[in-house]
mmCIF file of the C-alpha atoms, coordinates in Angstrom:
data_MODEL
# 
_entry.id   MODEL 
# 
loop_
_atom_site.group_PDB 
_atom_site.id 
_atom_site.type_symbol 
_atom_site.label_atom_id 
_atom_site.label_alt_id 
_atom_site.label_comp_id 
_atom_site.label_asym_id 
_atom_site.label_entity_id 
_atom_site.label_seq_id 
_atom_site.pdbx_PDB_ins_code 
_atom_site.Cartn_x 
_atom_site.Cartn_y 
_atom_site.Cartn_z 
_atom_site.occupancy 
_atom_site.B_iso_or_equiv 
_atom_site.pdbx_formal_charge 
_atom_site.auth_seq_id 
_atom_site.auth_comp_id 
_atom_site.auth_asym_id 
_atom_site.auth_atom_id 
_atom_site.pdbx_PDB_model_num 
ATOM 1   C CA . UNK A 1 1   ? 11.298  -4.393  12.449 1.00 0.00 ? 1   UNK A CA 1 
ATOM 2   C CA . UNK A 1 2   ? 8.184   -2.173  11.854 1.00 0.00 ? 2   UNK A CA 1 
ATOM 3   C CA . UNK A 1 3   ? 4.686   -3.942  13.258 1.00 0.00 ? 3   UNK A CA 1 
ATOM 4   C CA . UNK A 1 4   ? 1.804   -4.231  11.297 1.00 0.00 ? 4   UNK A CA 1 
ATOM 5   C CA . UNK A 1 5   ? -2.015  -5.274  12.490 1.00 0.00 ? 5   UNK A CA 1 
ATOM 6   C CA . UNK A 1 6   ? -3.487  -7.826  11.204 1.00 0.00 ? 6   UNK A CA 1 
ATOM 7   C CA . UNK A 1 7   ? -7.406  -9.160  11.749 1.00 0.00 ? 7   UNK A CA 1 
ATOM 8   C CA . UNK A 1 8   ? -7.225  -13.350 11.741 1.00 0.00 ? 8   UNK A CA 1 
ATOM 9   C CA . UNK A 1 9   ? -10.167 -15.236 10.643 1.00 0.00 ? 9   UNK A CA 1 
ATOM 10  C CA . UNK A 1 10  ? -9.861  -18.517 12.605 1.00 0.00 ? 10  UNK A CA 1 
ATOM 11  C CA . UNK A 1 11  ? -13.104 -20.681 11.617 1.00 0.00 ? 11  UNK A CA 1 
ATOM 12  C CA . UNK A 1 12  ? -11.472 -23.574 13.974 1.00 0.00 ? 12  UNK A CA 1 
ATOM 13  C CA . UNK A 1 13  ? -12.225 -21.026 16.872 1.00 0.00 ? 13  UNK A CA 1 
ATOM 14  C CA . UNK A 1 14  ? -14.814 -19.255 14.850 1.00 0.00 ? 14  UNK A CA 1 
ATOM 15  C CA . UNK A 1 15  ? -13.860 -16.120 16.298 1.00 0.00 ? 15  UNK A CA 1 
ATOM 16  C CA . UNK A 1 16  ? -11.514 -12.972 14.444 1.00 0.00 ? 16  UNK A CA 1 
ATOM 17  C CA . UNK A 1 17  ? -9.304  -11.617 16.307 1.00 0.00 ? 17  UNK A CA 1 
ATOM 18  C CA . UNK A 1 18  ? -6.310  -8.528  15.936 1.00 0.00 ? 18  UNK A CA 1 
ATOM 19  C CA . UNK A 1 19  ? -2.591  -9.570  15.857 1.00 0.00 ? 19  UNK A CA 1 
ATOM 20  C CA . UNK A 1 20  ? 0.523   -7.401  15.179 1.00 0.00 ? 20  UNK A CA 1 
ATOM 21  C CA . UNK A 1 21  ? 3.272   -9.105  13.113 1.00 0.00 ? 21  UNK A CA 1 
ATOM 22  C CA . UNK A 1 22  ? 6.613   -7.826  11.538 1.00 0.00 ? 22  UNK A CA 1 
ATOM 23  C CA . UNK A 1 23  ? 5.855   -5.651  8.610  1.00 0.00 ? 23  UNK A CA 1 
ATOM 24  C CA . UNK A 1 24  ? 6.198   -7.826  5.046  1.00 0.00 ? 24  UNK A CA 1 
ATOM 25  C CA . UNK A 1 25  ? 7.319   -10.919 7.618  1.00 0.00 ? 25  UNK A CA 1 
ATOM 26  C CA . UNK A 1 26  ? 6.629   -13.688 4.986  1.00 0.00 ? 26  UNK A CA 1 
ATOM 27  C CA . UNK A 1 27  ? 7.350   -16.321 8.400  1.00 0.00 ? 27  UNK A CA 1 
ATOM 28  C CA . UNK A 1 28  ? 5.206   -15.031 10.406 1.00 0.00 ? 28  UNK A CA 1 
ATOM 29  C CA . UNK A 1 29  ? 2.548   -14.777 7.673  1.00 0.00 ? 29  UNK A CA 1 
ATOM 30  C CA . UNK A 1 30  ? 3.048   -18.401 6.654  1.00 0.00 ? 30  UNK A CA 1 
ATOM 31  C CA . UNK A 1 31  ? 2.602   -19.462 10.315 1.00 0.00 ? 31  UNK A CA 1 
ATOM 32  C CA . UNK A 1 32  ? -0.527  -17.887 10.540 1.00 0.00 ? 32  UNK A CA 1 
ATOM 33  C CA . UNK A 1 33  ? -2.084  -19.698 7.862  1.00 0.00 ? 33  UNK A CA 1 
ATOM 34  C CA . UNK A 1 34  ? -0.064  -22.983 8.151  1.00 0.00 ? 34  UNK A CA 1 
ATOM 35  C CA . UNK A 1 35  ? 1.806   -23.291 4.580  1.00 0.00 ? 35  UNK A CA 1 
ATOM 36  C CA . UNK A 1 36  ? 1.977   -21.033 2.041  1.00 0.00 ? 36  UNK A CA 1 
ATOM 37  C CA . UNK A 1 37  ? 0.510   -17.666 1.387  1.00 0.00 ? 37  UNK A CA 1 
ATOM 38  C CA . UNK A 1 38  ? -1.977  -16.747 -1.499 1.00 0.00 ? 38  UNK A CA 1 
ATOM 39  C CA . UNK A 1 39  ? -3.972  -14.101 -1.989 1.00 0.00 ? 39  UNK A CA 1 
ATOM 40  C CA . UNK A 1 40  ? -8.044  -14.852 -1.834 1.00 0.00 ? 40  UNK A CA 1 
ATOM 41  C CA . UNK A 1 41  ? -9.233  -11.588 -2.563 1.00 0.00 ? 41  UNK A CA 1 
ATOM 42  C CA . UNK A 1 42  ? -9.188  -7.577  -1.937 1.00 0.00 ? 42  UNK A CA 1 
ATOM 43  C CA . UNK A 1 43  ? -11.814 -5.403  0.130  1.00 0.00 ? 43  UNK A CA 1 
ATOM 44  C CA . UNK A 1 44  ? -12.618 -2.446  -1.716 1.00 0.00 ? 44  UNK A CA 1 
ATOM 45  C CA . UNK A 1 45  ? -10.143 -0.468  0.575  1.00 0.00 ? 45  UNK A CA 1 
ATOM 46  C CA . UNK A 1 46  ? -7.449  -2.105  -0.438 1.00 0.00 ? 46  UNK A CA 1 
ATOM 47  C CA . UNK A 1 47  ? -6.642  -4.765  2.249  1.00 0.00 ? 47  UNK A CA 1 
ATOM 48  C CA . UNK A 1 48  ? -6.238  -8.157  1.098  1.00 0.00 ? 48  UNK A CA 1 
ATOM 49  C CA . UNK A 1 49  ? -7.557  -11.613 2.696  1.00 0.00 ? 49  UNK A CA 1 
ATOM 50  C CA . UNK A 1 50  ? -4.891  -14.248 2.435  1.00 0.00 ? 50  UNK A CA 1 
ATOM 51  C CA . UNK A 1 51  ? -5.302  -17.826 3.087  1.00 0.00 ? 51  UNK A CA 1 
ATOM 52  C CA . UNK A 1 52  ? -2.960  -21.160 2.568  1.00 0.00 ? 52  UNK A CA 1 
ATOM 53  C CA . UNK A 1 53  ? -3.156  -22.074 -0.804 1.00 0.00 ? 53  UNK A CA 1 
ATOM 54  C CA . UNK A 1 54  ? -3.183  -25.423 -0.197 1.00 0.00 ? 54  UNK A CA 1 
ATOM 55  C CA . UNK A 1 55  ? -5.875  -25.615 2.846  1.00 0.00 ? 55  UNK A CA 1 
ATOM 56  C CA . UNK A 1 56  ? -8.206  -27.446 0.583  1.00 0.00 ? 56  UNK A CA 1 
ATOM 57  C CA . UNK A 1 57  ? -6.264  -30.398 0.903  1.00 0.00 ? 57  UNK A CA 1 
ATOM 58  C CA . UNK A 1 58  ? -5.417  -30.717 4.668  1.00 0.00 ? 58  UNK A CA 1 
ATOM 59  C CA . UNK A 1 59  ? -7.272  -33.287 6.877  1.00 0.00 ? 59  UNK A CA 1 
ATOM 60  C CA . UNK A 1 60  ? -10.057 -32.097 9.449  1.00 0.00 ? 60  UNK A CA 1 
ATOM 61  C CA . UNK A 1 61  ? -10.063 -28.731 7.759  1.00 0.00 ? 61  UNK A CA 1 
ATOM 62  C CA . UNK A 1 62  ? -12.850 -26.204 9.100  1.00 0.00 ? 62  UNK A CA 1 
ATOM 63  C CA . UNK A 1 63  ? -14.513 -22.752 6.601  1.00 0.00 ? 63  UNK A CA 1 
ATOM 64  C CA . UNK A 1 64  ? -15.342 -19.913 6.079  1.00 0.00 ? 64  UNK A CA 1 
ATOM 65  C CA . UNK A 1 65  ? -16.830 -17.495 3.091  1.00 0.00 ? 65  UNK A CA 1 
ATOM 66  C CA . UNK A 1 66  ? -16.624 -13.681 2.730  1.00 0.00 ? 66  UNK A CA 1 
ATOM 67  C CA . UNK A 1 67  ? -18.638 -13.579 -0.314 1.00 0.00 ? 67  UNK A CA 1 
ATOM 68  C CA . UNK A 1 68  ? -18.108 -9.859  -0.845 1.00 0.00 ? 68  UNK A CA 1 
ATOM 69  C CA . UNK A 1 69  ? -14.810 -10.903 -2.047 1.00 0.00 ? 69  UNK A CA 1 
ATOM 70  C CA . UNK A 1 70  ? -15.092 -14.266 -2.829 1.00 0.00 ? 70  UNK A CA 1 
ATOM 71  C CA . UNK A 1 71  ? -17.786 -16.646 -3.573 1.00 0.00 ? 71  UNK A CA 1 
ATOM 72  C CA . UNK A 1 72  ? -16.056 -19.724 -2.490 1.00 0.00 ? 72  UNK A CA 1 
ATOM 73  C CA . UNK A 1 73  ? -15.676 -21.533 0.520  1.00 0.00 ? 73  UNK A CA 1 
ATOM 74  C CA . UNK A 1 74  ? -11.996 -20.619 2.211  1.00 0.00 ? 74  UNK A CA 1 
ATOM 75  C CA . UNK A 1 75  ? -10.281 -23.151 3.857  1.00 0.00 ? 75  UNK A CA 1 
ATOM 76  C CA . UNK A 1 76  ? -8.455  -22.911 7.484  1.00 0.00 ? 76  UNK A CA 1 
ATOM 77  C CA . UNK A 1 77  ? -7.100  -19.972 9.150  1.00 0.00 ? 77  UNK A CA 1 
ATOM 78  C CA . UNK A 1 78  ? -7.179  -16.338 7.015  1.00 0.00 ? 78  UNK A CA 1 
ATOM 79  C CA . UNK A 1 79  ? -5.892  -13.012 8.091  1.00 0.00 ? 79  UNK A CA 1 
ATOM 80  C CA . UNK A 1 80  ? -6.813  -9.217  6.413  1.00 0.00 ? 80  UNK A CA 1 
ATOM 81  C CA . UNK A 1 81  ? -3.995  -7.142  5.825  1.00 0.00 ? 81  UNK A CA 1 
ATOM 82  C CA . UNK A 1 82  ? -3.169  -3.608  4.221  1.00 0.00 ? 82  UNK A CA 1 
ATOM 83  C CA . UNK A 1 83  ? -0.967  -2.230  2.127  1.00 0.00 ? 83  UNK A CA 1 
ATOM 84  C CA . UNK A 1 84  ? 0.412   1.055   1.210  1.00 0.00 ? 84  UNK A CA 1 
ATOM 85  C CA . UNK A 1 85  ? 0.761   2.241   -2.480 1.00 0.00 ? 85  UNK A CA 1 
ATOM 86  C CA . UNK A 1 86  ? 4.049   0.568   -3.052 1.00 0.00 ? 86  UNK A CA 1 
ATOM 87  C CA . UNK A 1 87  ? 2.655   -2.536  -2.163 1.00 0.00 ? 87  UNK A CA 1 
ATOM 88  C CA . UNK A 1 88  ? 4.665   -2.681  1.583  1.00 0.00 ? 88  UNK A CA 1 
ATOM 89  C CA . UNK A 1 89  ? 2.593   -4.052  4.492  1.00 0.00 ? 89  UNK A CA 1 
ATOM 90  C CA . UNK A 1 90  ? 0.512   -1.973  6.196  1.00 0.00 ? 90  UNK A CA 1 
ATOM 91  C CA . UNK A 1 91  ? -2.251  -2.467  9.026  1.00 0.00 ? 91  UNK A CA 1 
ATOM 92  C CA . UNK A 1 92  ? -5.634  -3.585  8.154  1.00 0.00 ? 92  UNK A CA 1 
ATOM 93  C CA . UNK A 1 93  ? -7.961  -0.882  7.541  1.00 0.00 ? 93  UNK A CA 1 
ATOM 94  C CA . UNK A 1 94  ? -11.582 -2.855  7.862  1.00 0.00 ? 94  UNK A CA 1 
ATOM 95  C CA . UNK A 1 95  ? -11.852 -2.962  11.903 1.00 0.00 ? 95  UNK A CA 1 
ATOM 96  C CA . UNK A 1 96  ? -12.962 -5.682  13.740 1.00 0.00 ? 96  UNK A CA 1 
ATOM 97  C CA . UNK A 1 97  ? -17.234 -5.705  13.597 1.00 0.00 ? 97  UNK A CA 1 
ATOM 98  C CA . UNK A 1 98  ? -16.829 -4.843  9.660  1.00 0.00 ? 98  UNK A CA 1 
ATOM 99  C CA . UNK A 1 99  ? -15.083 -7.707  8.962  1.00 0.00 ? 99  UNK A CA 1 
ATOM 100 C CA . UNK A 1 100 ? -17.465 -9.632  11.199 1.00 0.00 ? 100 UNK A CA 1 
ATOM 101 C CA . UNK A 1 101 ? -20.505 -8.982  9.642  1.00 0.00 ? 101 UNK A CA 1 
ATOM 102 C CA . UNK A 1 102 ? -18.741 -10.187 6.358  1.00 0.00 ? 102 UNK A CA 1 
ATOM 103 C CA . UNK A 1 103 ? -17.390 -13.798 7.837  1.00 0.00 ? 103 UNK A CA 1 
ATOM 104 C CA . UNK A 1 104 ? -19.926 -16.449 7.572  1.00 0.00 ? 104 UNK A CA 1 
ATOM 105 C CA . UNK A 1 105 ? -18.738 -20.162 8.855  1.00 0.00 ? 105 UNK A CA 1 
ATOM 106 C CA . UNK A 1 106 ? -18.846 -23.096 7.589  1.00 0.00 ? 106 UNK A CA 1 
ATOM 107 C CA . UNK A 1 107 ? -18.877 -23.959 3.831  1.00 0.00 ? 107 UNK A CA 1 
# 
């Protein structure tokens, strides 16, 4: 299975960091997040910031904002991802300190 790079956004750690999972894996996606997938918004390149679309409703849950993309408060773990022009996973283009500069913690 192809690998993919993904950029986590873990506000429990408050720190992002760069993972590789399988390419369109929706497992390993979910376990990143803990639950379900959903989208919270796109970068202008293209790569989309997913979430768990239920982490507003977990217990002892920790935030984070990238208003750029989306003016609320996101709950739990996130991770950026790609994708090519069919819509297939593809790594993350924003790198590392770009996305950083976006993050801000809390709610």
């Amino acid at each position: 299975m192809k690998k993919v790079k993904v950029l986590i956004v873990d506000p429990f750690k408050k720190r992002i960091y760069e993972e590789e999972i399988g390419q369109d894996n929706l497992q390993e996606m979910q376990e990143i997040v803990g639950g379900h997938i959903e989208a919270a918004g796109s970068f202008d390149n293209g790569d989309i910031l997913y979430v768990n679309e239920e982490g507003l409703y977990k217990d002892k849950q920790e935030f984070f904002k990238v208003g750029e993309i989306n003016p609320d408060p996101l709950a739990g773990v996130g991770f950026v991802q790609g994708h090519d022009d069919e819509g297939a996973g593809k790594d993350a283009t924003i790198n590392h300190l770009d996305l950083a500069l976006k993050v801000e913690w809390g709610r």
